[in-house]
mmCIF file of the C-alpha atoms, coordinates in Angstrom:
data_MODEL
# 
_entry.id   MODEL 
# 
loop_
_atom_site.group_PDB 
_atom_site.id 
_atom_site.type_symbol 
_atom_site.label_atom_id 
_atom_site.label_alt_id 
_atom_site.label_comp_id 
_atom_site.label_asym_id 
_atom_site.label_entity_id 
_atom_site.label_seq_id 
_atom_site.pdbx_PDB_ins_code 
_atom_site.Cartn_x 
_atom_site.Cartn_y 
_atom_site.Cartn_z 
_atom_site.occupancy 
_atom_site.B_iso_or_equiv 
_atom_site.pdbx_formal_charge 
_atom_site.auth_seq_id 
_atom_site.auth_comp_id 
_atom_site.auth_asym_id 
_atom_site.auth_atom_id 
_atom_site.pdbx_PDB_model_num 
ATOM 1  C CA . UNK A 1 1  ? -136.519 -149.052 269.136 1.00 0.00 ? 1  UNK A CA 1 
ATOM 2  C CA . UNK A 1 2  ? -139.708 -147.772 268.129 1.00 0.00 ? 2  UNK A CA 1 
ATOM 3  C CA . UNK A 1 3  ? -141.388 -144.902 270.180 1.00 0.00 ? 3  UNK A CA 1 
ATOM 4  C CA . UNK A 1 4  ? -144.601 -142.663 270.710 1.00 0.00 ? 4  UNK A CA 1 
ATOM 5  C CA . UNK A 1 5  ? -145.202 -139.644 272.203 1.00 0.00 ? 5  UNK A CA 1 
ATOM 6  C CA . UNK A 1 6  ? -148.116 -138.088 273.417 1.00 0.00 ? 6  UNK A CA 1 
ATOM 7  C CA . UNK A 1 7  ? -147.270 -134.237 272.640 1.00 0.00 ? 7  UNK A CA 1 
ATOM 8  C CA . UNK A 1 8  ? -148.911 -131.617 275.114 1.00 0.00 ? 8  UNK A CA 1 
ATOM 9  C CA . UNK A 1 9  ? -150.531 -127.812 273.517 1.00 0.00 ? 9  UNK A CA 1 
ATOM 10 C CA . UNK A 1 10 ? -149.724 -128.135 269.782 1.00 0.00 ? 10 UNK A CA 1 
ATOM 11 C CA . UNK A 1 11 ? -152.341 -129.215 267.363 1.00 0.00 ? 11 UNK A CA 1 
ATOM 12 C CA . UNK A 1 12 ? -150.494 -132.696 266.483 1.00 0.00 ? 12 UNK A CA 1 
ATOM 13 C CA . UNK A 1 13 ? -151.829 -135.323 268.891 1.00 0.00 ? 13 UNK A CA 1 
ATOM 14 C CA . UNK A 1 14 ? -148.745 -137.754 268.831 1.00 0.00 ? 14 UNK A CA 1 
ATOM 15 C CA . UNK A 1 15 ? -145.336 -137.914 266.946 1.00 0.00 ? 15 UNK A CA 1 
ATOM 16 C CA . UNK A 1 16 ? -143.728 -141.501 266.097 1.00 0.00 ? 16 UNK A CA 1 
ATOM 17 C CA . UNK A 1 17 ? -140.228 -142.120 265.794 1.00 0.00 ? 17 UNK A CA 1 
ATOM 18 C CA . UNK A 1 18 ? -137.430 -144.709 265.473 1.00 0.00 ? 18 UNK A CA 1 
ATOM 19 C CA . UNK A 1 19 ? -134.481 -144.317 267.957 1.00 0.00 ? 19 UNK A CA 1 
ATOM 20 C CA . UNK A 1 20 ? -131.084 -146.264 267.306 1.00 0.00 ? 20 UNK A CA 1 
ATOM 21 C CA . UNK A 1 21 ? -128.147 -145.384 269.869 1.00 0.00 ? 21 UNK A CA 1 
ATOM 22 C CA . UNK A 1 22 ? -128.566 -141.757 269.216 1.00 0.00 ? 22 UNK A CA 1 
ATOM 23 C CA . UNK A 1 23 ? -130.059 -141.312 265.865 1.00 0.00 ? 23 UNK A CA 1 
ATOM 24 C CA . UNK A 1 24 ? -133.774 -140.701 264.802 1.00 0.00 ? 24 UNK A CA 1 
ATOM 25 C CA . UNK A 1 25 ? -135.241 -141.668 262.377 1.00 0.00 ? 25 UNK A CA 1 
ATOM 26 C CA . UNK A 1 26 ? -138.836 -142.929 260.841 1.00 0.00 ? 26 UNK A CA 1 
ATOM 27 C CA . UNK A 1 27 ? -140.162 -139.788 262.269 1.00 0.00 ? 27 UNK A CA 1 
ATOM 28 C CA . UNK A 1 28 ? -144.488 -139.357 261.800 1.00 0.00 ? 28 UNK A CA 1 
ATOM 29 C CA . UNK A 1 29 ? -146.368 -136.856 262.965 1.00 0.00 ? 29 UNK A CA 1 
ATOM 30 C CA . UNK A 1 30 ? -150.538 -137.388 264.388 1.00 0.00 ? 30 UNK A CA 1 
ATOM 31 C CA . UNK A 1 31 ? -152.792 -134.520 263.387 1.00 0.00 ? 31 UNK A CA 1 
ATOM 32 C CA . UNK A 1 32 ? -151.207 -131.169 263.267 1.00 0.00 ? 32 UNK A CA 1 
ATOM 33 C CA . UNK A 1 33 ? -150.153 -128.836 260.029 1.00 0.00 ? 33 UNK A CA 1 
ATOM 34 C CA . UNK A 1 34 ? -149.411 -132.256 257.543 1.00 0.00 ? 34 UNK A CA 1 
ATOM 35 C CA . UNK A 1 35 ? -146.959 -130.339 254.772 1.00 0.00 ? 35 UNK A CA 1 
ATOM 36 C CA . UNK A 1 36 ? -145.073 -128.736 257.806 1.00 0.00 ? 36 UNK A CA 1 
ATOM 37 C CA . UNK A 1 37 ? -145.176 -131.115 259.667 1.00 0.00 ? 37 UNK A CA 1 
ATOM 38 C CA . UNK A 1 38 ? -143.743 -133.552 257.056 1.00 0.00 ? 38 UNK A CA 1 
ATOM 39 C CA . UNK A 1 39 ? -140.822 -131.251 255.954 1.00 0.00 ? 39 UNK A CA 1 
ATOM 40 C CA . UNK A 1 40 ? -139.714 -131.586 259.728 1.00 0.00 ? 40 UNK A CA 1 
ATOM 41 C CA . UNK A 1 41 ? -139.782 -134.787 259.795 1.00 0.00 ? 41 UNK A CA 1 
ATOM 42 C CA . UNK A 1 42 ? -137.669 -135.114 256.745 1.00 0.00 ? 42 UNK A CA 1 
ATOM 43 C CA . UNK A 1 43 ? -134.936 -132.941 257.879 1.00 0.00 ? 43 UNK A CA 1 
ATOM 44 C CA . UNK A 1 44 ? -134.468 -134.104 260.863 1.00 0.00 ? 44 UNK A CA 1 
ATOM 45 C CA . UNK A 1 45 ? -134.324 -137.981 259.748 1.00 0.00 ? 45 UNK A CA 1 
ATOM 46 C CA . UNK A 1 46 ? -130.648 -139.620 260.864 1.00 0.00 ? 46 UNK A CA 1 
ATOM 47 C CA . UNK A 1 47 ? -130.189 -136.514 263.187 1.00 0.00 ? 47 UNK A CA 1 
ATOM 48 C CA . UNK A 1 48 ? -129.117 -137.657 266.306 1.00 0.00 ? 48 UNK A CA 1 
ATOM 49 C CA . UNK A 1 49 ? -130.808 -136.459 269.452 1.00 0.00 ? 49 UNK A CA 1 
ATOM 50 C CA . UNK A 1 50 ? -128.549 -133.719 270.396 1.00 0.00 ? 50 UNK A CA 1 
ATOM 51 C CA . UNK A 1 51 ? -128.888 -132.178 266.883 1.00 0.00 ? 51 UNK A CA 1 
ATOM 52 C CA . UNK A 1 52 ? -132.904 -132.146 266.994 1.00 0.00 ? 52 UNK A CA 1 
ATOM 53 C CA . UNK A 1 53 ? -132.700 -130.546 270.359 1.00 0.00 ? 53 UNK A CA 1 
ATOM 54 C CA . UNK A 1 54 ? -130.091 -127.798 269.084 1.00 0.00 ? 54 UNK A CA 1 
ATOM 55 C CA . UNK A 1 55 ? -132.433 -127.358 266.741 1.00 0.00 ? 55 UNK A CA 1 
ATOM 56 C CA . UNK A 1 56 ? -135.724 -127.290 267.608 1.00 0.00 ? 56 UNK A CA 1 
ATOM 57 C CA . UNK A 1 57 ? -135.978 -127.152 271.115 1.00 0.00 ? 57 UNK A CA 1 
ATOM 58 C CA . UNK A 1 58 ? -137.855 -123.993 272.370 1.00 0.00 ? 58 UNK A CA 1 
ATOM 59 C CA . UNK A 1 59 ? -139.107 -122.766 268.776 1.00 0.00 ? 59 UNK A CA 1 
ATOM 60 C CA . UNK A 1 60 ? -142.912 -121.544 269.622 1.00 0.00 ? 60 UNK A CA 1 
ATOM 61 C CA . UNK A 1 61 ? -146.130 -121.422 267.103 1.00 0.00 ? 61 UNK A CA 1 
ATOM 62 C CA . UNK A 1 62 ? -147.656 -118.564 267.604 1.00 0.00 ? 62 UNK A CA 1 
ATOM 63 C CA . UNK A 1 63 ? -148.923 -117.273 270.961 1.00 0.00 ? 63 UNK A CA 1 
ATOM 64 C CA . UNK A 1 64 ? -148.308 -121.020 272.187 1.00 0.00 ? 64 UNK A CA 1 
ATOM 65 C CA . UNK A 1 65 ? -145.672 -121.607 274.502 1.00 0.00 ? 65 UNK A CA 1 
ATOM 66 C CA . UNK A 1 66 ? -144.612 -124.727 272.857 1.00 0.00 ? 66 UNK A CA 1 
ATOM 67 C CA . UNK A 1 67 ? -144.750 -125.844 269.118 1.00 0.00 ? 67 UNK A CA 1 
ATOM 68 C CA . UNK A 1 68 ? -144.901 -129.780 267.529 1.00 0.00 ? 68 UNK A CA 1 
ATOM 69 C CA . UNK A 1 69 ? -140.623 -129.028 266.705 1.00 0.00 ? 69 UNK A CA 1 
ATOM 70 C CA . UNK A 1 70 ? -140.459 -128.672 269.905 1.00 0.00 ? 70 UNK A CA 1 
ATOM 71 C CA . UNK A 1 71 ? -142.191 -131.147 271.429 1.00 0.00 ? 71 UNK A CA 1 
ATOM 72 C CA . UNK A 1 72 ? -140.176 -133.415 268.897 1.00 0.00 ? 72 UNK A CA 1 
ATOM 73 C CA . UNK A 1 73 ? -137.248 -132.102 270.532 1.00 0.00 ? 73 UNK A CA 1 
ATOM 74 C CA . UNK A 1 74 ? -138.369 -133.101 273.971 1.00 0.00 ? 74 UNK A CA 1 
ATOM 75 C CA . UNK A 1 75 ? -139.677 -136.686 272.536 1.00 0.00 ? 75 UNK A CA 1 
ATOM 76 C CA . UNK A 1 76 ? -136.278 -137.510 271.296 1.00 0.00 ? 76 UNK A CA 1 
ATOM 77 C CA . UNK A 1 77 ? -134.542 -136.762 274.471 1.00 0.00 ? 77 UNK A CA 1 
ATOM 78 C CA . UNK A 1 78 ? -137.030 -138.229 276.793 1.00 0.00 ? 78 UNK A CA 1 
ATOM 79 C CA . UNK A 1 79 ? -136.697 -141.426 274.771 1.00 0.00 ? 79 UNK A CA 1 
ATOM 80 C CA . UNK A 1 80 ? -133.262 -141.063 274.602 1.00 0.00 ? 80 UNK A CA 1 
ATOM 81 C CA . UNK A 1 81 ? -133.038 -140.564 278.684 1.00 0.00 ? 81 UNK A CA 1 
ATOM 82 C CA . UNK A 1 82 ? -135.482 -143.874 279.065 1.00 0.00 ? 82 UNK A CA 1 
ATOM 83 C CA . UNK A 1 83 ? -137.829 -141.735 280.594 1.00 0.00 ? 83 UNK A CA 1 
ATOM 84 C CA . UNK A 1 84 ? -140.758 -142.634 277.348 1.00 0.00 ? 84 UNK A CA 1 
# 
């Protein structure tokens, strides 16, 4: 199923994503630091949720208290937990 997600205090504006079962995949990022932002997206295509969240969740950018990995992180699992 596809998904989007709004993200909340990072520069992207929205992240896109493909979730089968478990697995991610098709993952596109809104706005936001492109090359970065792109090499995220490209490791972490056919991770499943779990892994991403392991991951990613919690990492920061800069004095933020959130960064676009991790709202990825929490994406993935909100989808995952039919709360998106």
């Amino acid at each position: 199923m596809d998904y989007s997600y709004q993200t909340s205090g990072v520069c992207s504006m929205e992240i896109h994503f493909r979730l089968d079962d478990d697995v991610v995949t098709d993952i596109e990022f809104v706005g936001g630091c492109n090359g970065n932002l792109k090499a995220i997206s490209k490791l972490c295509d056919g991770m499943t949720v779990d892994e991403i969240e392991e991951k990613l969740a919690g990492n920061t950018c800069g004095y933020k208290p959130t960064s676009c990995a991790d709202q990825l992180a929490r994406a993935v699992r909100q989808a995952y937990d039919g709360k998106l």
